[in-house]
Steps between C-alpha positions, in 0.01 A plus 500: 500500500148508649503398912171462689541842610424701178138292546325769561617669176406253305125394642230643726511445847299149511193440635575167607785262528481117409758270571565163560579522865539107595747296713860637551578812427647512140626708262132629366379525863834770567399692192152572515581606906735731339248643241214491778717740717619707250164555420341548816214223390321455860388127598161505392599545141760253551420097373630180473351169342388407819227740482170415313519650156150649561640757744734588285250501182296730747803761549578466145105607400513818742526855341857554658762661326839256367503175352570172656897403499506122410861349654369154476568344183223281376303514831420822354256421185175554679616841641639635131176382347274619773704844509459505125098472476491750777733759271747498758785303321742346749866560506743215505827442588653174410756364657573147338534408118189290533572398145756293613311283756254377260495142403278266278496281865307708691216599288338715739772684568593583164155586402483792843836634390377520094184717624679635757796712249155530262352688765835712562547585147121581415345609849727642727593882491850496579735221489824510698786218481796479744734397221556451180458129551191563618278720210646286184192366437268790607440542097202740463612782788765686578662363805683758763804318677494579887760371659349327875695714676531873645769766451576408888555185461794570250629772743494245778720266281730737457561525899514114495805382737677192278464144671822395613566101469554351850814354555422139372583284314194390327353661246138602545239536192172630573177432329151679598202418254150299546594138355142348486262313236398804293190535292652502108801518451755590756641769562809411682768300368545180731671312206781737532474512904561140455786500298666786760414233773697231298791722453489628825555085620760453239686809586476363916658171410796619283600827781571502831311830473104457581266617263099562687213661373226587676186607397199732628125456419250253475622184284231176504614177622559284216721826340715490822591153489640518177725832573618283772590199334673655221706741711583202762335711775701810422220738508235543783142692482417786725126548352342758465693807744385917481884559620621282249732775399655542832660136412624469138839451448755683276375306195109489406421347226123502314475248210094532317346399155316830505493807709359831492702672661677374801421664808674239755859576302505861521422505854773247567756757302375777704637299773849537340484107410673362122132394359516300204180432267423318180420586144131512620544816679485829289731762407331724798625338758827452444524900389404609876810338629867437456497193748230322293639249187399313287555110438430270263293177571306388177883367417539137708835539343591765745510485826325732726738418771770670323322802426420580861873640587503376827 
């Protein structure tokens, strides 16, 4: 495997970074900080979407050596075409199947992610994917899967002291992910977080043993009030919370229809936690790490409960 350490192997040190760089601190914020240090990029060459594209376009037109590094997804297309007229093709590393999110609902948004992977597969100079999930439908180039994390990080896992369950006895589940009104189709699976919730109530009122989850990161309103009804108020919402780590429980569970890789669940199994993800999650992640399984939720016939061996 291929970690954000052999980088510099693979492309030329970048002449600019662009990244999405928005609200809380997510997994593609935590990359491209890693790939900015490990490069040494220095501030001015460093930009977000908050930035007027014609600074950028500006950089981009200078006779500086490297290409731009497009983290940004769709965001990017003016930056890969602009880099591409100025025979300075961009590098891009994607870090969502965007194929997936696409739906005839949201016309727009299908339409930026069709030119979008054009652009990639016809523009770009080299195209890295940080799974497998990821570069299935990157059809014209070769794809190079780089894994969003260093050769540190894995040591660091390896020195990971195992959570030990507090003498309780409820059972804690924890849930981190963004549950919000996504553009296209979304990307995590609330239908199954749902149908956890409902077992989690059914499982309350048959034991004398508690069942909670609770769950870190932004979820909208109308999402929350439904988690709450169907779990009879057995889970409760921390937001959004940087040291979100320092409070999962033994069991963390992530449950998405798509994923590219799945940052959030290998840091929580570098933390010594039992991390259990979907069939949406690829065959990368659950390869770095003994703690991390597998479960099955496309089946309503089995419950998700069960498979959590609490």
């Amino acid at each position: 495997m291929k970690y954000l350490s052999d980088l510099p192997s693979l492309i030329s040190k970048p002449s600019s970074i662009i990244y999405h760089g928005l609200g809380a601190i997510g997994g593609g914020e935590i990359v491209a900080e890693k790939i900015i240090d490990l490069f040494k990029i220095s501030q001015s060459n460093i930009y977000t979407h908050r930035l007027n594209i014609l600074i950028l376009l500006r950089h981009i037109f200078k006779k500086t050596n490297g290409r731009p590094f497009c983290l940004s997804g769709p965001r990017d297309i003016p930056i890969i075409i602009f880099a591409f007229l100025c025979i300075r093709r961009a590098d891009v590393y994607l870090q969502v199947p965007y194929h997936l999110s696409i739906t005839r609902n949201r016309p727009i948004h299908l339409f930026s992610v069709l030119i979008y992977l054009l652009l990639v597969n016809f523009c770009s100079k080299t195209v890295l994917v940080n799974s497998s999930n990821t570069g299935k439908y990157v059809l014209f180039k070769k794809t190079i899967v780089v894994l969003p994390i260093l050769n540190s990080d894995l040591y660091n896992r390896s020195l990971a002291v195992t959570i030990n369950p507090k003498s309780s006895s409820k059972k804690v589940i924890t849930l981190s992910c963004r549950l919000e009104l996504e553009q296209g189709s979304p990307s995590k699976d609330i239908p199954s977080i749902l149908r956890l919730s409902n077992e989690v109530s059914k499982y309350n009122l048959d034991n004398n043993i508690q069942c909670e989850i609770i769950h870190f990161g932004f979820c909208h309103e109308s999402i929350k009030q439904i988690l709450l009804d169907a779990s009879l108020g057995s889970i409760k919402f921390f937001d959004y919370d940087p040291l979100w780590l320092n409070h999962i429980s033994n069991t963390v569970v992530f449950l998405s229809l798509y994923e590219g890789f799945g940052l959030a669940p290998f840091e929580a199994s570098c933390r010594g936690a039992n991390v259990f993800v979907n069939e949406a999650f690829p065959k990368e992640l659950l390869e770095l790490a003994p703690n991390i399984h597998r479960i099955v939720s496309k089946d309503s016939k089995i419950s998700i409960l069960s498979q959590l061996k609490l």
